[in-house]
Structure formats: structure tokens, C-alpha cells
N, C-alpha and C positions, 0 to 999 in steps of 0.2 A: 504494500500500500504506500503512493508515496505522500511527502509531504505538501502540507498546503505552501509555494509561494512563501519566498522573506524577499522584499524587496527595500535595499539598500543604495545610498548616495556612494558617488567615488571620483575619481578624476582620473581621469586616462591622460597618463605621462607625457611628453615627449618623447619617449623612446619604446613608447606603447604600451609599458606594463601598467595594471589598474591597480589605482589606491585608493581600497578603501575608507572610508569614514566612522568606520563604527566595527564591531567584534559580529562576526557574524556568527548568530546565534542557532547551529545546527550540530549534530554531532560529528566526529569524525569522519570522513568515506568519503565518496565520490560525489561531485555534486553537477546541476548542468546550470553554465551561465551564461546569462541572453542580456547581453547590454543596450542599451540606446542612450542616443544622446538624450541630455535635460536643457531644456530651456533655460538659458543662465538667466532670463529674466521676465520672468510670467507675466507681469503686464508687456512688458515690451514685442511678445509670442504674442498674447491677446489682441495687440494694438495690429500687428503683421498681417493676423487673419482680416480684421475689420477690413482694412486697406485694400487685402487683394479680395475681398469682398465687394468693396465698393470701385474698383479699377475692373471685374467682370464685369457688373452691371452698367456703369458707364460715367460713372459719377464725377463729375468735375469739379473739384472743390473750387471757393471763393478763391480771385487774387488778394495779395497782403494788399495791393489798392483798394478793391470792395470791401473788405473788413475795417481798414483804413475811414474808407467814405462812410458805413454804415456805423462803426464810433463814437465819426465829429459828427454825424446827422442824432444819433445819440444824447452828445453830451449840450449839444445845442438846445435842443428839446426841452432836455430837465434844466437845463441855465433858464430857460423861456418859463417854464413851470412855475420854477425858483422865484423869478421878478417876479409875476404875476400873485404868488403868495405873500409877498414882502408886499407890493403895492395895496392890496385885499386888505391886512394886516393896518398898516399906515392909514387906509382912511377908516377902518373901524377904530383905529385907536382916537383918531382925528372928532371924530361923531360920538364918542366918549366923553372926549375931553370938552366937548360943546363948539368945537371949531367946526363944526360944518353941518349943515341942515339934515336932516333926517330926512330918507325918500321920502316922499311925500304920497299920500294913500292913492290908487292906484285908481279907487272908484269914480 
């Protein structure tokens, strides 16, 4: 009967012999070993699929200009927002303070 699988880290040499990482926990005798490479960096594996994912399909990502221009149309925006709040702010303070008429009823 044989055993279930122990699957271990290691690093293949330069000169090809394997080092492993840890004590391999089985008993003495013959054993059979099936190597493959590991991702030295699983997001970066993750990131390699997405891309040739989206390079099959046909995907054209943005230029550094269009993310550039959709930014400053961004930061423009909230700047615009921004006055508009402050100015909002100013003349309720203003109509607080008795400096300036109250809308007047609309009926």
C-alpha cells in the first residue's frame, strides 16, 4: 500500500542537485520524486494569467495619457465640488450672521 503524497519546498542548485527545505518526513527506502517549478511569486503568477487572459481576448488597456487625462478631469471635478461647498457654506454663514436676506417665500 503506498503512501499518501508529502509535498515539500526546495531549490534546484546550479549544478542541479535539489535542496531541500525541511526533513523529509518518511521512512527509510526508496522513494519517487516528481518536481516542478514554484512560482517565486504568486501574485506576480496571478497577475501573468490575468494579462494573457486579457491579451487572448483582445483587451487594450488605457494609455499612461488617458489615465493621465481621466485624473486631471478627476481632480478638476472634486476642486469644482470643493468651491461650490465652500461658497454654499459662506453664504449660509452670511444669512446667519444677518448679512444677507433670507430667500424670500417662493408663493
Amino acid at each position: 500500500m503506498s503512501a499518501a503524497p508529502v509535498i515539500l519546498q526546495g531549490v534546484v542548485k546550479p549544478d542541479g542537485t535539489l535542496e531541500l527545505t525541511e526533513k523529509v518526513n518518511l521512512p527509510p527506502g526508496p522513494v519517487l520524486v516528481s518536481v516542478q517549478a514554484a512560482p517565486a511569486d504568486e501574485f506576480l503568477a496571478r497577475m501573468e494569467k490575468i494579462w494573457a487572459a486579457q491579451r487572448a481576448r483582445g483587451f487594450v488597456p488605457r494609455s499612461a495619457e488617458e489615465v493621465e487625462a481621466e485624473r486631471r478631469a478627476l481632480r478638476d471635478e472634486s476642486e469644482e465640488e470643493i468651491e461650490e461647498a465652500i461658497r454654499i457654506h459662506a453664504e449660509c454663514q452670511r444669512q446667519r450672521e444677518g448679512k444677507a436676506e433670507p430667500p424670500g417665500d417662493p408663493t
